[in-house]
N, C-alpha and C positions, 0 to 999 in steps of 0.2 A: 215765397216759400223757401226755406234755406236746404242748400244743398245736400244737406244730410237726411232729408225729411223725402226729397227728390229723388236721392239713391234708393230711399226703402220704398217708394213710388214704383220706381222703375222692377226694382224685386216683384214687389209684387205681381208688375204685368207680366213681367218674362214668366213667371210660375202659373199664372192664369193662361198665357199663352202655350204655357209647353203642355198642360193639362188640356186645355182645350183640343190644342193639336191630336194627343194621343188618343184624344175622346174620339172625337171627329173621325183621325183618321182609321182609329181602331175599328167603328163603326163602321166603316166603308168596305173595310177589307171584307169585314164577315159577311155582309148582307153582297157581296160581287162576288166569295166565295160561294154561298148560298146560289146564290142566283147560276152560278157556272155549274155545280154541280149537278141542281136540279135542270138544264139544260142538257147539261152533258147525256144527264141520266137519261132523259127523255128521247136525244136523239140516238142513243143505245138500242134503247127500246123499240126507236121506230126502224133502227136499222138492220136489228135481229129480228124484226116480224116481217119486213120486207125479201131477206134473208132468205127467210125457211119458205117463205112461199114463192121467189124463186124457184128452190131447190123440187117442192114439190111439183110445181108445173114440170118440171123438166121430168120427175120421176112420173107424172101423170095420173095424180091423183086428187088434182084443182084443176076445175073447168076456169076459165076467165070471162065475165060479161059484164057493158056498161050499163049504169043505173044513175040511180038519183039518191043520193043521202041529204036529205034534208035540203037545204039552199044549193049544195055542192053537188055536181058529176064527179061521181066515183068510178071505180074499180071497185066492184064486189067478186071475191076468190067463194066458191064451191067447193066442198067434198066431194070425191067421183069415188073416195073406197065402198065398196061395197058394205051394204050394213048401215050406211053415214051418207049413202048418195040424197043431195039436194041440200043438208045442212052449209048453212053460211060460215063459213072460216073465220073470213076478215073485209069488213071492206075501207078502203083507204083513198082518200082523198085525192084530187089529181095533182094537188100544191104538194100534198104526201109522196107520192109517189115519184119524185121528181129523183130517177133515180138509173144507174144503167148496172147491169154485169157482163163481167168478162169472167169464159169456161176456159179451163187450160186441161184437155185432151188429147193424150196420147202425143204430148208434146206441142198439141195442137189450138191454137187460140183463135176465139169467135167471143164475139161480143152481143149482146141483147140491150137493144134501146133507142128508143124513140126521139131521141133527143137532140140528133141533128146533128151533133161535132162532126169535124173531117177523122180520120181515119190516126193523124198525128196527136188529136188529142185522147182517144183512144189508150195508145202507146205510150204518150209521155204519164198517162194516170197508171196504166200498169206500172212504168217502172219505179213512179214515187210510192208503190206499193208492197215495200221491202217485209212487212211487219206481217201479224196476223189481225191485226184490228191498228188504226191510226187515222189522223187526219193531213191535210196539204190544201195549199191556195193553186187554185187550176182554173188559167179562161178568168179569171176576176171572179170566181165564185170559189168558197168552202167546201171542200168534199171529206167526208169521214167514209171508211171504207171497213171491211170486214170480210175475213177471207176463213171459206168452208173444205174442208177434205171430203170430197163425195168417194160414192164405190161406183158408181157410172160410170162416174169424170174425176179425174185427177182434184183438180181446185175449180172454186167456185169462187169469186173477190166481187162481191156485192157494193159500190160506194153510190152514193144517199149526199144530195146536197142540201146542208146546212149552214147554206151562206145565209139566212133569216135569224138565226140564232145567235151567228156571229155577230151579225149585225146590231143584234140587240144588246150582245156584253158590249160592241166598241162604244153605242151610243150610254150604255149607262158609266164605262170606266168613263169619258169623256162628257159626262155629266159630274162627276165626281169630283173632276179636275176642277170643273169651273163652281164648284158649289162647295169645294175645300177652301181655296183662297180666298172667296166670299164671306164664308164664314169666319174663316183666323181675321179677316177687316169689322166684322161686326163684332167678334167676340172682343177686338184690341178696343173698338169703341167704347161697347159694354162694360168692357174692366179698367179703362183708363176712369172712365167717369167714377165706376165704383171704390175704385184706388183714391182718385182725388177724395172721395168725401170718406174711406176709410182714414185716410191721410189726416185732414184737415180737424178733426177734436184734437188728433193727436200732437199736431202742430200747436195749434190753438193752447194745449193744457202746456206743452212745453215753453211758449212764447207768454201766456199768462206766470208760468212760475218765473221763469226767466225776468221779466218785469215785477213781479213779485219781490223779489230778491233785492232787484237793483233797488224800489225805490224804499223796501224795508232799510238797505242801507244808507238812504240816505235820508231817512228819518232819524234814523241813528244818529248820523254824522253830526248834526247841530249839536244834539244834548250833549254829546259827547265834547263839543267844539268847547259847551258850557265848560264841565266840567273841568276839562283840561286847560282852559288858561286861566280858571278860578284858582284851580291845583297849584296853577307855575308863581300865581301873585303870591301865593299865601306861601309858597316856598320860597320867594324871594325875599321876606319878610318875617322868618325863624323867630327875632326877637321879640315881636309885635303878641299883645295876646290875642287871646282867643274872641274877646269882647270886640277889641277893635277892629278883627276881619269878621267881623258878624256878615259885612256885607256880602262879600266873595262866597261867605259858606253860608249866604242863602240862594246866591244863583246859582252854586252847587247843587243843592237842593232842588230848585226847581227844575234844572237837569235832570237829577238821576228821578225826579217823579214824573216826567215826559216821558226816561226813558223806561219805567217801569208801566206805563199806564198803557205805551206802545206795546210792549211784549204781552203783556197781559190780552191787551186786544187782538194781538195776532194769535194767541192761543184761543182765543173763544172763535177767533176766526177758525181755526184749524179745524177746531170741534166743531162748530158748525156743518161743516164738510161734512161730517158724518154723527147725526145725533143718534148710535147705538144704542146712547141710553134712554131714547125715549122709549120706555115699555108700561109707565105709570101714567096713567090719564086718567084723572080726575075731576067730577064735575064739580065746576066755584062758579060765584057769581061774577062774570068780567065786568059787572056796572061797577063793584067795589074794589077789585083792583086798577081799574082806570080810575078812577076818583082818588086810588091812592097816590097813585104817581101823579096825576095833576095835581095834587096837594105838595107834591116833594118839586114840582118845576115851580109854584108861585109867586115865592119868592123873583127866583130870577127873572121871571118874565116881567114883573115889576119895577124890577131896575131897566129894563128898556122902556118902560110905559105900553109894555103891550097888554091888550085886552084877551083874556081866555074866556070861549063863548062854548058853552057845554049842551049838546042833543042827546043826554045818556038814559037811558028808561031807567027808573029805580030797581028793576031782576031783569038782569040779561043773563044767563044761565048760559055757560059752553062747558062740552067735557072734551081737553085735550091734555097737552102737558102745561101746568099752571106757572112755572120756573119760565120757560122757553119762551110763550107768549107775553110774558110780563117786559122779560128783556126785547122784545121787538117793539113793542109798544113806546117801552122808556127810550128806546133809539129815535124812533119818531117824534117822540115831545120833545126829545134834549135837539133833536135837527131842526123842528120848526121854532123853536125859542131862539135858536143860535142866529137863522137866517130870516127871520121875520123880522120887517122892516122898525127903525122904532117909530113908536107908539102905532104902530100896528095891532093887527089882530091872529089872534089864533084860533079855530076850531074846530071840537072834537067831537065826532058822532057816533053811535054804536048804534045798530040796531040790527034784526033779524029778515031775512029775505030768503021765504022760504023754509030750505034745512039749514042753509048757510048763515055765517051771522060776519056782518063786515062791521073794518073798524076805518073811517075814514079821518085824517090827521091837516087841515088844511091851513098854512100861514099865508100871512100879506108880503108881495113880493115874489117873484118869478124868476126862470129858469128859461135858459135860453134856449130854441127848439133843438139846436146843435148838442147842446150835453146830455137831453133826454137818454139816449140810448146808452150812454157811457154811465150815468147815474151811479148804476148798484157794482161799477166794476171798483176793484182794488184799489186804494188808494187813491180814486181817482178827486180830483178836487174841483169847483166849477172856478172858484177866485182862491188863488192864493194865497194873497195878500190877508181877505178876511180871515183864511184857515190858521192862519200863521197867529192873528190876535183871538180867534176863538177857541186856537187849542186840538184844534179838530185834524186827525189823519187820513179821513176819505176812507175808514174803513165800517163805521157805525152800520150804513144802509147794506154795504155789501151783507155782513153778520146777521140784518134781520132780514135779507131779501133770500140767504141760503135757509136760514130758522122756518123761514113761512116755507119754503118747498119742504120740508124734514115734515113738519107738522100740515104734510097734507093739501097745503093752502097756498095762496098765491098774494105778490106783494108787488104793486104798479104805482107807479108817478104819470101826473099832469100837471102840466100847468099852461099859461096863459103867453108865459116870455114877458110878463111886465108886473102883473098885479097879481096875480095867485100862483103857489104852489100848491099842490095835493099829493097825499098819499094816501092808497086805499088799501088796506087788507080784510081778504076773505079767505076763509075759513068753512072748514063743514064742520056744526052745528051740535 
């Protein structure tokens, strides 16, 4: 692949990568944002209902007793106000309630909690307690804290461990991490591969035209070669008439009709490429236009002693474009006349299969399995040498094998590599 084709390769990835990235990592942020807030909120929630029931035991108007919530030992809190005595408050989990407070009275501090710490960790939780709600890492656990103005007591500082929570964003940011860089390696694979074959028509049509060119020039080049040293004799011979360079100014001649027969061909090539104008399709009988064109090769097949062996049904009926298919056809008669061995044979079949209707074109004399795939490329020629006495530029089959895609249809070579070539065109019907 040449380095220019390489560069827009690598464009590509980098932009599939920097996209991907932003996709990727866009996604990530929002769904951990998500995740933390609805977290957050939650443990809000549990830490303001832990909070107020606190506040009212102390005020005494929650009884406390153990129960059973479903699989879990609870805490179920009671109503004791009058009016409301025996209704259920709240009951909360003992994984819940994993929680302590500290009162600050009359200057005076006491703590509530089942929990076990020495008396330092206590103290060091009050003093990272500067805020009126916040969280701190304490003892290797999460604590979110929350602090109430009573009329009893001074303050109330409620903190609620939510080292579970935490634990759950580190394991998802550090999910993230390893399933970002994973990703940018699959996506590089996914887009390098998709880059190459975006790449490669592209190369391909550049590398086709690019050869295109060269070897249009150097079809050129000979007739031209004609021409120009024909020109220099008959300039060097001003006196001489016109009779006596007859000779010079017919390989003149036969130059500038090579070089005209070439351009022409590469024009129907061109058009080929795109037949716009096929929008007139009309039903003919293709038994009578194939018998016409065998009637316009017979001659020359005769001058080789070749045999034309005819399979045509007297009404083959197709409706397509009758101009377009005539010339695909006359390409395949004029190539197997050209390359069929002499006094060989030639033959031509038509007939219907189905909705489709094929036309099959077969001479004496083979094709090597190597040039099969090269066949219908530009210019391409199998013997030179022959090309060079039959006149022929390697562009005939390319022009009917683009004409049979235009018209729908498809156009394929066999052969044997010794004794047979074939060409088959099908068509729908």
């Amino acid at each position: 692949m040449k380095p220019a084709f390489k560069k827009l390769r690598t464009k590509f990835l980098l932009l599939n990568l920097c996209l991907t990235l932003l996709l990727i990592g866009g996604l990530q942020l929002v769904i951990y944002n998500v995740v933390d807030q609805n977290v957050e909120r939650t443990n809000r929630q549990r830490l303001g209902e832990v909070s107020q029931l606190e506040m009212r035991m102390q005020i005494g108007d929650v009884e406390v007793e153990w129960g059973v919530d479903g699989d879990d030992i609870a805490l179920s809190y009671w109503s004791n106000t009058e009016g409301t005595e025996g209704i259920n408050i709240s009951t909360v989990a003992l994984n819940y309630d994993r929680s302590f407070t500290i009162r600050i009275e009359d200057e005076r501090m006491t703590r509530v909690s089942n929990l076990g710490y020495p008396e330092a960790f206590y103290d060091m939780a009050f003093a990272l307690a500067t805020q009126r709600e916040g969280a701190f890492q304490l003892a290797d656990r999460y604590w979110m804290y929350q602090t109430l103005y009573m009329d009893n007591f001074d303050t109330q500082i409620t903190f609620l461990d939510v080292t579970d929570s935490q634990v759950l964003l580190d394991t998802l940011l550090r999910t993230f991490l390893m399933v970002g860089p994973l990703s940018l390696v699959t996506a590089f694979v996914i887009s390098y591969y998709f880059a190459s074959r975006s790449i490669k028509p592209i190369a391909n049509m550049w590398e086709a035209q690019r050869r295109f060119v060269t070897d249009a020039s150097h079809e050129l080049k000979t007739p031209l070669s004609i021409v120009m040293a024909n020109h220099d004799v008959i300039a060097s011979n001003l006196e001489e008439t016109v009779a006596s360079q007859s000779e010079w100014l017919s390989y003149i001649k036969v130059g500038t009709d090579r070089m005209s027969k070439l351009i022409n061909q590469m024009l129907l090539l061109s058009k080929s490429e795109d037949f716009s104008g096929i929008t007139t399709l009309t039903e003919f009988s293709l038994s009578e236009v194939i018998q016409g064109l065998i009637h316009d090769f017979e001659v020359m097949a005769g001058r080789k002693g070749i045999t034309l062996r005819k399979e045509i049904p007297e009404s083959l009926e197709i409706t397509t474009h009758k101009e377009v298919l005539s010339q695909i056809i006359e390409v395949l008669l004029e190539n197997a006349v050209k390359y069929a061995t002499d006094d060989g044979d030639i033959r031509i079949e038509a007939k219907r299969e189905g909705k489709d209707v094929q036309v099959m074109v077969e001479n004496s004399g083979g094709i090597e399995k190597k040039h099969l795939p090269y066949i219908f490329d530009r210019f391409y020629r199998v013997d030179e040498s022959r090309n060079s006495e039959t006149g022929g530029f390697g562009l005939g089959l390319s022009i009917a094998k683009r004409a049979a895609g235009q018209l729908k249809g498809d156009l394929e070579v066999e052969s044997d590599g010794e004794k047979w070539t074939r060409f088959t065109l099908r068509l729908k019907g």
